[in-house]
PAZAGU-569553 format. One record per residue: residue in one letter; chain; y negated, z, x of N, C-alpha, C in turn. Coordinates in steps of 0.05 Angstrom, whole numbers. Layout:
<rolums>
{residuo A	cadena A	n.c2 Y	n.c3 Z	n.c1 X	ca.c2 Y	ca.c3 Z	ca.c1 X	c.c2 Y	c.c3 Z	c.c1 X}
...
</rolums>
This chain:
<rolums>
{residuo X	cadena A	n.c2 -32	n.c3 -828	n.c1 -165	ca.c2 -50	ca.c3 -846	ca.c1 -151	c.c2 -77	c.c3 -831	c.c1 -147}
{residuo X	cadena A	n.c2 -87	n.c3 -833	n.c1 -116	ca.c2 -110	ca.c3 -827	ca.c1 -109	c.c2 -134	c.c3 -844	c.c1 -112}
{residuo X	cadena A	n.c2 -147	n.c3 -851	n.c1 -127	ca.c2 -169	ca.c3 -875	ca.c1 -128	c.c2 -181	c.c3 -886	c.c1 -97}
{residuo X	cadena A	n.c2 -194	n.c3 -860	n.c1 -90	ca.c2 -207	ca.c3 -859	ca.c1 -64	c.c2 -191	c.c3 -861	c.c1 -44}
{residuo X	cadena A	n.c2 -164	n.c3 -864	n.c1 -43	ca.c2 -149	ca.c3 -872	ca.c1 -25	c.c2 -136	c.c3 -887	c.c1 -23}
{residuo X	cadena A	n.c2 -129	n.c3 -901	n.c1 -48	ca.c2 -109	ca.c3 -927	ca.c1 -57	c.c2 -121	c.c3 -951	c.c1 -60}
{residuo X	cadena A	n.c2 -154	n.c3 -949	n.c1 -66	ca.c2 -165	ca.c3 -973	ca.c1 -64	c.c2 -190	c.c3 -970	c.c1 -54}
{residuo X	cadena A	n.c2 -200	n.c3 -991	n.c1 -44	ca.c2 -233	ca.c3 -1002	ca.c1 -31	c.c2 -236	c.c3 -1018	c.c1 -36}
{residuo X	cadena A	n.c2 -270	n.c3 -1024	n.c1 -36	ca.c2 -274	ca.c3 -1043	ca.c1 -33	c.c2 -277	c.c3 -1074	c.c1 -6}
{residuo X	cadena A	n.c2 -261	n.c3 -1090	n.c1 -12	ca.c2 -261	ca.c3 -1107	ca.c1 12	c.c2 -287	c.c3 -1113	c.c1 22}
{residuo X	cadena A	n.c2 -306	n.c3 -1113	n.c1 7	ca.c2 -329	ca.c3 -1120	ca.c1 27	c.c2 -339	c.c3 -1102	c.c1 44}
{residuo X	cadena A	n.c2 -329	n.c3 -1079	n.c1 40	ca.c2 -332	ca.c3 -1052	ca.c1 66	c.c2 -327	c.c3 -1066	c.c1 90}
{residuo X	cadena A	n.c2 -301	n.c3 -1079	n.c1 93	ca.c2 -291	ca.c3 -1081	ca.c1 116	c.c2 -302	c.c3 -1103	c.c1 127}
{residuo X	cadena A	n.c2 -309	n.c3 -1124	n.c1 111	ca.c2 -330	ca.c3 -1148	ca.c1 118	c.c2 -358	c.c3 -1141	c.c1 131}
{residuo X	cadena A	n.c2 -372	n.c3 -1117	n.c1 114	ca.c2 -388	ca.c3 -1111	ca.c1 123	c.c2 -390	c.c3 -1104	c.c1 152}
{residuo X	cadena A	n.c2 -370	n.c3 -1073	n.c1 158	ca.c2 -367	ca.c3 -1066	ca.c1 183	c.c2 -355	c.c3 -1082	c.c1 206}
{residuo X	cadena A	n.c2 -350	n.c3 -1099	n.c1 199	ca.c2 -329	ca.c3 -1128	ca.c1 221	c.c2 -374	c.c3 -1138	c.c1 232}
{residuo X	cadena A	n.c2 -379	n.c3 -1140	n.c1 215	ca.c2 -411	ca.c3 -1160	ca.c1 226	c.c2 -427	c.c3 -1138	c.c1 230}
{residuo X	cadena A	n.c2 -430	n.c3 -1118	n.c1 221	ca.c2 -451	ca.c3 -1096	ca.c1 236	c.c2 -441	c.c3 -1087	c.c1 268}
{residuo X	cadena A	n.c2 -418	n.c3 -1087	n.c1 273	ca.c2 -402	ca.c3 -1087	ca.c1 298	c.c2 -403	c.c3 -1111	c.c1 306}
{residuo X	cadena A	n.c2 -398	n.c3 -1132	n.c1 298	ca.c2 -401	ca.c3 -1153	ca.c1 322	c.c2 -437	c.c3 -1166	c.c1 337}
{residuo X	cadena A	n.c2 -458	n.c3 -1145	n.c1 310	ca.c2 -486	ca.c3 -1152	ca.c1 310	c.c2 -502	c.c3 -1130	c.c1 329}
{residuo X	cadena A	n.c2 -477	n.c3 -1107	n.c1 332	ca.c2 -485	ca.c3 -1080	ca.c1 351	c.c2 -505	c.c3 -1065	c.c1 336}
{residuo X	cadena A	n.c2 -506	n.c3 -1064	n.c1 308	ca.c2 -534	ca.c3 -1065	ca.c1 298	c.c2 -519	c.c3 -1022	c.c1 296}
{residuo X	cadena A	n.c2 -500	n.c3 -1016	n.c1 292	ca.c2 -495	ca.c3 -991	ca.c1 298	c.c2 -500	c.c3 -979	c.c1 325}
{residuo X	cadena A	n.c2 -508	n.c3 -989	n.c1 343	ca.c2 -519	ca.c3 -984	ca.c1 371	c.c2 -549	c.c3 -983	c.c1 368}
{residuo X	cadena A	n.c2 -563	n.c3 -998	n.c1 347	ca.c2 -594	ca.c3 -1001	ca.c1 341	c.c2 -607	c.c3 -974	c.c1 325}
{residuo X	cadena A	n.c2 -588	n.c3 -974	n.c1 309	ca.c2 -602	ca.c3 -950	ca.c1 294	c.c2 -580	c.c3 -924	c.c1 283}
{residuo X	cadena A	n.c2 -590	n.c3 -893	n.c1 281	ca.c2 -577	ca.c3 -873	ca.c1 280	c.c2 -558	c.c3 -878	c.c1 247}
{residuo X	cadena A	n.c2 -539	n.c3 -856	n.c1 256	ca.c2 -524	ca.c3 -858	ca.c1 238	c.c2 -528	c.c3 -851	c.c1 204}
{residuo X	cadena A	n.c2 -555	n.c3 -836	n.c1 210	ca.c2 -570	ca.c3 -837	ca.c1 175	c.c2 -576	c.c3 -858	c.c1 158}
{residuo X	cadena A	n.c2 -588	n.c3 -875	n.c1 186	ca.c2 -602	ca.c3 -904	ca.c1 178	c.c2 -582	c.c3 -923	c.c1 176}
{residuo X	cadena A	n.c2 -562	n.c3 -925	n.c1 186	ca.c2 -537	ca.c3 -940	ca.c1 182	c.c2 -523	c.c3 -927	c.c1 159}
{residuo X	cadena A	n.c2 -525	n.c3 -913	n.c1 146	ca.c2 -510	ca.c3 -899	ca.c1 125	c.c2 -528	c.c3 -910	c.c1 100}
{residuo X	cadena A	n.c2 -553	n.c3 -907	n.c1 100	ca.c2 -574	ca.c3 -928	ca.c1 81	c.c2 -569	c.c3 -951	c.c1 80}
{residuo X	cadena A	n.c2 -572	n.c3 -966	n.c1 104	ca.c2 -567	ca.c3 -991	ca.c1 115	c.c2 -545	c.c3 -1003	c.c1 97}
{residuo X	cadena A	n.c2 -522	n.c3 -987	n.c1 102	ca.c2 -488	ca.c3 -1000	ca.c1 89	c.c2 -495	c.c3 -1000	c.c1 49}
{residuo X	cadena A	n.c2 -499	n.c3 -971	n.c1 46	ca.c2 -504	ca.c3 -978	ca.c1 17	c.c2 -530	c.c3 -993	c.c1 9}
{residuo X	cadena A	n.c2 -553	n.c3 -1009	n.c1 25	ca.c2 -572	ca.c3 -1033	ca.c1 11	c.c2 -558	c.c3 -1060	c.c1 22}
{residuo X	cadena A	n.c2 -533	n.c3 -1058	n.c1 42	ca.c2 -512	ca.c3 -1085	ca.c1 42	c.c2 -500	c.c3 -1083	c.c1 14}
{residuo X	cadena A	n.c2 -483	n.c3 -1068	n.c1 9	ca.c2 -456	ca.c3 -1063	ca.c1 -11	c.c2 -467	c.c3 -1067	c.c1 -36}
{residuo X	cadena A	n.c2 -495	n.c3 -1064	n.c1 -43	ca.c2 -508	ca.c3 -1060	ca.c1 -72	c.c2 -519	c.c3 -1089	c.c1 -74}
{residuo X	cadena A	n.c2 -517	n.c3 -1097	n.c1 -50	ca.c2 -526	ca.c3 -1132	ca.c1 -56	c.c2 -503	c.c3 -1149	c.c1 -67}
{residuo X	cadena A	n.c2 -482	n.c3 -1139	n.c1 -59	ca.c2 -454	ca.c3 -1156	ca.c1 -61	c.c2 -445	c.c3 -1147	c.c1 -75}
{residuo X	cadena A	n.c2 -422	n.c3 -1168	n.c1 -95	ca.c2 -401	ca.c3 -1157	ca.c1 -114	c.c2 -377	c.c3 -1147	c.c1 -107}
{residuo X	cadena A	n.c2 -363	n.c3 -1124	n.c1 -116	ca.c2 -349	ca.c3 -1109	ca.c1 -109	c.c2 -326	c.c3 -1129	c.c1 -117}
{residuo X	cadena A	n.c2 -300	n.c3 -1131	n.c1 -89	ca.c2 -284	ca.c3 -1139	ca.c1 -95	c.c2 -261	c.c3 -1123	c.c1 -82}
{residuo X	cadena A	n.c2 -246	n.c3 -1107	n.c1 -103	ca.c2 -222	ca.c3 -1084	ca.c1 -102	c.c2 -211	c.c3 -1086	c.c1 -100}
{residuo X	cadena A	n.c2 -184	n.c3 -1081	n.c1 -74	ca.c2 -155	ca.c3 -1086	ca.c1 -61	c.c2 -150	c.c3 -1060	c.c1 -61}
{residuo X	cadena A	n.c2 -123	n.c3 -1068	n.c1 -54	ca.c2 -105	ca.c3 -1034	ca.c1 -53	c.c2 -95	c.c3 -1046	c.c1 -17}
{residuo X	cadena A	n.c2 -94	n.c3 -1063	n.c1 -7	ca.c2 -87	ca.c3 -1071	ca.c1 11	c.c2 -99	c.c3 -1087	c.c1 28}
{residuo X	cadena A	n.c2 -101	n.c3 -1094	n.c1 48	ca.c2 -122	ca.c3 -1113	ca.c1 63	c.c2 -110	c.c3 -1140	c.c1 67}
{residuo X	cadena A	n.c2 -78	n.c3 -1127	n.c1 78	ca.c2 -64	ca.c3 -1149	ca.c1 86	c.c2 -64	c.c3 -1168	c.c1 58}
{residuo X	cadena A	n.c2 -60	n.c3 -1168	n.c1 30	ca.c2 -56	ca.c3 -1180	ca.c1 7	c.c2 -88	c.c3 -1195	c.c1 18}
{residuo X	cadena A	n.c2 -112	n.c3 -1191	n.c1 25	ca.c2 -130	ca.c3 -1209	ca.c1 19	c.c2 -131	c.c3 -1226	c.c1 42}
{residuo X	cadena A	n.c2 -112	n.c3 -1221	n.c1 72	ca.c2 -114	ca.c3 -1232	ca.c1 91	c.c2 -99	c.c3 -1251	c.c1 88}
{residuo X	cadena A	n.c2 -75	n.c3 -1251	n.c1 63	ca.c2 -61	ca.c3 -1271	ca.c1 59	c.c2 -61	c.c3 -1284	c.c1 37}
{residuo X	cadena A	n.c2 -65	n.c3 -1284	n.c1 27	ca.c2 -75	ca.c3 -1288	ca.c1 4	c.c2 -109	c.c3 -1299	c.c1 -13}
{residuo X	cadena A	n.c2 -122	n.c3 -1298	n.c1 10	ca.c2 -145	ca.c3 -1303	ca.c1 7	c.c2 -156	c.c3 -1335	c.c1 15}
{residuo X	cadena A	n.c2 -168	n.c3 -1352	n.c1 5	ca.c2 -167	ca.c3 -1385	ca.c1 7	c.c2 -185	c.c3 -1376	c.c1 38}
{residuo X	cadena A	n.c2 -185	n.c3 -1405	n.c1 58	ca.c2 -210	ca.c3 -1392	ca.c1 73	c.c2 -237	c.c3 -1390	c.c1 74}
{residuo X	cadena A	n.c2 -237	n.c3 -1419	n.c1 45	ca.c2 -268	ca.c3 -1425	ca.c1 38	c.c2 -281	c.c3 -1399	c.c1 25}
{residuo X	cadena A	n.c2 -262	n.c3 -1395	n.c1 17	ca.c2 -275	ca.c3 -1359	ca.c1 -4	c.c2 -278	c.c3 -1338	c.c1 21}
{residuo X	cadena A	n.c2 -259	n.c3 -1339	n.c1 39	ca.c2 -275	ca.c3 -1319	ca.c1 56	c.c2 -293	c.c3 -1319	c.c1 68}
{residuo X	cadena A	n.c2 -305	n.c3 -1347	n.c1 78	ca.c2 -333	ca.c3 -1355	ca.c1 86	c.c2 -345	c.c3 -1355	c.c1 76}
{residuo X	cadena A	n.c2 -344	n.c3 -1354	n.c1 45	ca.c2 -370	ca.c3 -1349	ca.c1 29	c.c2 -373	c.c3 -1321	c.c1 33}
{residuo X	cadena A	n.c2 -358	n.c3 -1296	n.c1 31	ca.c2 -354	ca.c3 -1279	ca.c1 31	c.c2 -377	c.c3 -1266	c.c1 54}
{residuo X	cadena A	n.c2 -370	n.c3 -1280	n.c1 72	ca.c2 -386	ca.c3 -1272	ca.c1 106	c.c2 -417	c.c3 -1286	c.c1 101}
{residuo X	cadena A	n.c2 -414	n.c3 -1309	n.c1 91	ca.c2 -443	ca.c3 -1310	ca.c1 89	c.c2 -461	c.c3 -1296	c.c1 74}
{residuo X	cadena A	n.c2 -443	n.c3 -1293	n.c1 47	ca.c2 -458	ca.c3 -1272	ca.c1 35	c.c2 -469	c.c3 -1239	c.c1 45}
{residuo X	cadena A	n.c2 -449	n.c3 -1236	n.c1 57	ca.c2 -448	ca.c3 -1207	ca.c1 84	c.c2 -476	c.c3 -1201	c.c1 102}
{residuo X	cadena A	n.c2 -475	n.c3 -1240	n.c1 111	ca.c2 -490	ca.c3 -1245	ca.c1 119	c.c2 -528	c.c3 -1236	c.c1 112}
{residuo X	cadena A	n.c2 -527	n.c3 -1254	n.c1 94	ca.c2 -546	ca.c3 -1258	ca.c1 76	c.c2 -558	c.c3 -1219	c.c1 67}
{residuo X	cadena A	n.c2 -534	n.c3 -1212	n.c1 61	ca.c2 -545	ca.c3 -1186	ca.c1 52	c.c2 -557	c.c3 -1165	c.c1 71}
{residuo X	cadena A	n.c2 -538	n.c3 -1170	n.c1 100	ca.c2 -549	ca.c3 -1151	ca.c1 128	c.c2 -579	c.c3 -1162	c.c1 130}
{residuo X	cadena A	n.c2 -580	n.c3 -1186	n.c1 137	ca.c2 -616	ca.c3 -1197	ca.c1 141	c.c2 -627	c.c3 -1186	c.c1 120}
{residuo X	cadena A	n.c2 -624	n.c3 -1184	n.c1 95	ca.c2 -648	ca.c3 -1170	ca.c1 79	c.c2 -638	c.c3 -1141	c.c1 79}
{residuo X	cadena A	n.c2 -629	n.c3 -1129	n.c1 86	ca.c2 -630	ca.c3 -1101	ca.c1 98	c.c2 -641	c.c3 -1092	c.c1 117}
{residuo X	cadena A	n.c2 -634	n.c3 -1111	n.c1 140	ca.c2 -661	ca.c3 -1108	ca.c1 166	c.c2 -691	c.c3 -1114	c.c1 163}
{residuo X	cadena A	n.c2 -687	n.c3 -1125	n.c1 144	ca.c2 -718	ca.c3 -1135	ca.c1 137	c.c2 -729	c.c3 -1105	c.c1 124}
{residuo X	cadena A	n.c2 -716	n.c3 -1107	n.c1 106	ca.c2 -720	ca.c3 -1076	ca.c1 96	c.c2 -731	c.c3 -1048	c.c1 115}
{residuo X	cadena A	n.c2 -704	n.c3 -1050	n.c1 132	ca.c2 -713	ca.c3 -1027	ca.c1 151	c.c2 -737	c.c3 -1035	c.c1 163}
{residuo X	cadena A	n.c2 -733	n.c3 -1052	n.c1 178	ca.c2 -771	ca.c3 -1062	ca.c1 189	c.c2 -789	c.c3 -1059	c.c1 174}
{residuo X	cadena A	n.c2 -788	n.c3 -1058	n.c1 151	ca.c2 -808	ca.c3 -1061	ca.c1 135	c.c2 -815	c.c3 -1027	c.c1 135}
{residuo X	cadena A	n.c2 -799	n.c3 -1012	n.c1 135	ca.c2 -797	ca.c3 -982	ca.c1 125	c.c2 -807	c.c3 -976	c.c1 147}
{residuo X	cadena A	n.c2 -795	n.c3 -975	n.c1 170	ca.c2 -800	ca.c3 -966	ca.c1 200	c.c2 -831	c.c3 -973	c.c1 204}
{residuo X	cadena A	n.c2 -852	n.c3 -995	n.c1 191	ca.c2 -873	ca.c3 -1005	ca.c1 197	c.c2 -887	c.c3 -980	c.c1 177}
{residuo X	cadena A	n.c2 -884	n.c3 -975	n.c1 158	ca.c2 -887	ca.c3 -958	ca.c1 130	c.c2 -902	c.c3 -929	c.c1 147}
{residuo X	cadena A	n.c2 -873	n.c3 -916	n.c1 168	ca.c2 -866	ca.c3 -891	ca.c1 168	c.c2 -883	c.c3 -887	c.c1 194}
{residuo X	cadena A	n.c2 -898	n.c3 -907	n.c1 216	ca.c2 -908	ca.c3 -913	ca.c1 232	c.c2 -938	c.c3 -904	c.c1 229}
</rolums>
C-alpha cells in the first residue's frame, strides 16, 4: 500500500468542485491558490476515503451539505484572508 496514492482526503475534492464552480482559480495565480487550498483544508476536518465512489454512495445527503457549507464557510474566510494580505502587500 501506497498512502499517497490509496487514500485522500475527501474534502480535496469538495474543495476543488467550489473553487471551480467560483472561477476563483481564474482570479488568482497558481502560488496563491496553492496557499489558498491549504488555509481551506486546515479549516476543515479531514475526512479519509480510499475511494470516492464509497462516499458518493454511501454518504447521507444531509452530511454532504453540511460538508459544502462548511467548504463554503471555509473558502469566504480564505478570501477574506487574501484581501486582507493583498491590502497588507499594497
Amino acid at each position: 500500500m501506497r498512502l499517497h496514492d490509496d487514500i485522500h482526503n475527501y474534502y480535496e475534492k469538495i474543495v476543488v468542485e467550489e473553487i471551480i464552480k467560483r472561477k476563483l482559480d481564474k482570479q488568482y495565480s497558481d502560488d496563491v491558490m496553492a496557499d489558498f487550498c491549504c488555509t481551506v483544508l486546515n479549516q476543515l476536518p479531514p475526512r479519509y476515503i480510499r475511494y470516492d465512489v464509497d462516499m458518493a454512495f454511501y454518504l447521507p445527503l444531509q452530511e454532504r451539505e453540511h460538508m459544502e457549507e462548511r467548504v463554503n464557510t471555509a473558502i469566504d474566510v480564505a478570501i477574506s484572508q487574501i484581501a486582507k494580505k493583498q491590502v497588507i502587500n499594497e
